[in-house]
N, C-alpha and C positions, 0 to 999 in steps of 0.2 A: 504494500500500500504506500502511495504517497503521502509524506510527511510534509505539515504545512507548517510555519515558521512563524512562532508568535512572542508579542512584545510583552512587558508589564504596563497598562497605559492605565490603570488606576486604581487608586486603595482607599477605601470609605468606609464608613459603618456604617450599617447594613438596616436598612428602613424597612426590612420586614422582620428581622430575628435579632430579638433582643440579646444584645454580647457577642456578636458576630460582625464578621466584615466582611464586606463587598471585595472579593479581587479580580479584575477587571483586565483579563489578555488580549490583544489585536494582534488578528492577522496583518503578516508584517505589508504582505503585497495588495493587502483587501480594507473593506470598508465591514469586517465580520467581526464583533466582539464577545468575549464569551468569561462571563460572569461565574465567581466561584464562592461561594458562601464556605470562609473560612476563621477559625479562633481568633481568638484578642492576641494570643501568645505569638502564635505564627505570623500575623500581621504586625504585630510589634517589629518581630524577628526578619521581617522582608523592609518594613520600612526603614528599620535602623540601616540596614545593609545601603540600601538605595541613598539615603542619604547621606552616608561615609560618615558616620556618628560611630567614635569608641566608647564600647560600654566600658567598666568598670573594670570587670573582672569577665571574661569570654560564656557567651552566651551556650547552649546546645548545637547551635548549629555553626559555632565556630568552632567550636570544641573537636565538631564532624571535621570540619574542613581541616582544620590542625591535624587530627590523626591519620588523615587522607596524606597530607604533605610529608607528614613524617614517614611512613612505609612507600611514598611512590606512588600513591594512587592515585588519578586523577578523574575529576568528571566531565565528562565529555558532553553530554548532553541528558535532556528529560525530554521526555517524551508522554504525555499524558494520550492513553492509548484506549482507555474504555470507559462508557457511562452505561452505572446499572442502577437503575430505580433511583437517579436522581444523584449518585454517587460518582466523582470521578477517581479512575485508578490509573496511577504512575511511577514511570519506572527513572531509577538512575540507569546511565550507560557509565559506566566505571571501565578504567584501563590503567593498568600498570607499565603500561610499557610492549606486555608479551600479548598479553590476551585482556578481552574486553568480555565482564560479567554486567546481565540485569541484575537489578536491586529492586525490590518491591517499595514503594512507601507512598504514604498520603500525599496528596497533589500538593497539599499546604506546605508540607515539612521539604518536598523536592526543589517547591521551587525558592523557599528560603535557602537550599543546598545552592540552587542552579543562581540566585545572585551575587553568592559567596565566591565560588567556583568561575564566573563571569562566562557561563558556555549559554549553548541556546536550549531554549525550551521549542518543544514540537505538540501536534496533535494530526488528527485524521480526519480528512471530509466528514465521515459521519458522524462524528463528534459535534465538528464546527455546526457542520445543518442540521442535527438535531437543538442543538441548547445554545449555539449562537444567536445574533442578535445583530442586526445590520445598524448601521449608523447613517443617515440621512446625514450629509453639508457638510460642514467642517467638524463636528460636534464629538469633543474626546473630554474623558472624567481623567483628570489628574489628579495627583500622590496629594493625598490629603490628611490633616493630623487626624493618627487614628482612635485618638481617644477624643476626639474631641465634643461628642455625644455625652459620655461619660461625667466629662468635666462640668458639664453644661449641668448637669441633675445634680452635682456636689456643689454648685455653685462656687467652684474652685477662684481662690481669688489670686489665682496666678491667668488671666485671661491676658489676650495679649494686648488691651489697651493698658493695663496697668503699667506694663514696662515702658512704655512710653515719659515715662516722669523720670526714671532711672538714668543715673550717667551711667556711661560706657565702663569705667572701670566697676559698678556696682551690677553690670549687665553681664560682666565676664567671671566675677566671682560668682552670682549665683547661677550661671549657668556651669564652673566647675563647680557646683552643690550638686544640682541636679545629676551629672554625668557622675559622679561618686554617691547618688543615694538612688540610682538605677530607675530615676524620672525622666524618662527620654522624649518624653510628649510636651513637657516643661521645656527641656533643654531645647526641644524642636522649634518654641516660640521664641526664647529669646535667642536662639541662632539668629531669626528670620529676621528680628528687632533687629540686630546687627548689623545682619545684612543691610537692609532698607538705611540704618545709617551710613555704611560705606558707600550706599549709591549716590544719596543725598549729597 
């Protein structure tokens, strides 16, 4: 079967399932998007990745990618290969050098593997045409903070107009707080504050 080639083009939480996330792949040559209803953990673990954010102390799926480095094994690609009753099932393509093994694992935890690893993710026609999703014009859902539902119900008072009163050197220590007390959705907003300052 031919394998089609898809991107990560968005990460949200998830407006029908409560503590869940939207993760959101495009066909890389198509206008075909296809939606994967995945953990708070895993979505953490793909967004920290994506955004070159170091945790603290190495997550699970750095932990993977570290012991992959150390014995020579590399990931070559994911391949998300079947949907059964609503479930997707996926493989690593692992190689050492001599020979290339599948690895079974959740779509979630592969493709946290496959941003780590920097290789591509794949799927199959009947995949994509059953549980894809076409996108009409220009219209793509981008990497979005994934807690940020969560915060919104805590009425967390770390939102991101608060930092806006903060100077720059009170914006850089408590974002080293947050990356040492493993608040990465915190440390996400005052990156961004940051940022917005250095463009300014």
């Amino acid at each position: 079967m031919k394998k089609i080639k898809l991107d990560i083009v968005g990460l949200s939480y998830s407006q029908t399932q409560s503590g869940a996330y939207a993760l959101v792949l495009g066909e890389v040559s198509g206008r075909r998007r296809l939606p994967i209803i995945i953990g708070s953990f895993e979505a953490q673990a793909i967004a920290i990745e994506i955004e070159k954010m170091t945790p603290s102390r190495p997550l699970t799926h750095d932990l993977f990618k570290s012991l992959g480095q150390a014995f020579n094994i590399n990931v070559q690609e994911v391949i998300i290969y079947n949907l059964v009753d609503g479930i997707f099932y996926a493989k690593l393509i692992c190689s050492d050098g001599k020979k290339a093994i599948e690895i079974d694992a959740r779509t979630s935890d592969a493709i946290a593997v496959s941003v780590r690893f920097e290789c591509p993710i794949y799927t199959y026609e009947f995949i994509l045409s059953t549980a894809g999703i076409v996108i009409e014009g220009n219209d793509f859902v981008y990497l979005e903070n994934i807690n940020e539902a969560s915060e919104e119900k805590t009425h967390s008072s770390t939102a991101a107009g608060t930092f806006t009163s903060l100077s720059e050197d009170e914006l850089k220590t408590r974002l080293q707080q947050a990356l040492a007390e493993e608040a990465y959705e915190k440390a996400a907003k005052i990156r961004d504050e940051l940022n917005k300052r250095k463009a300014s």
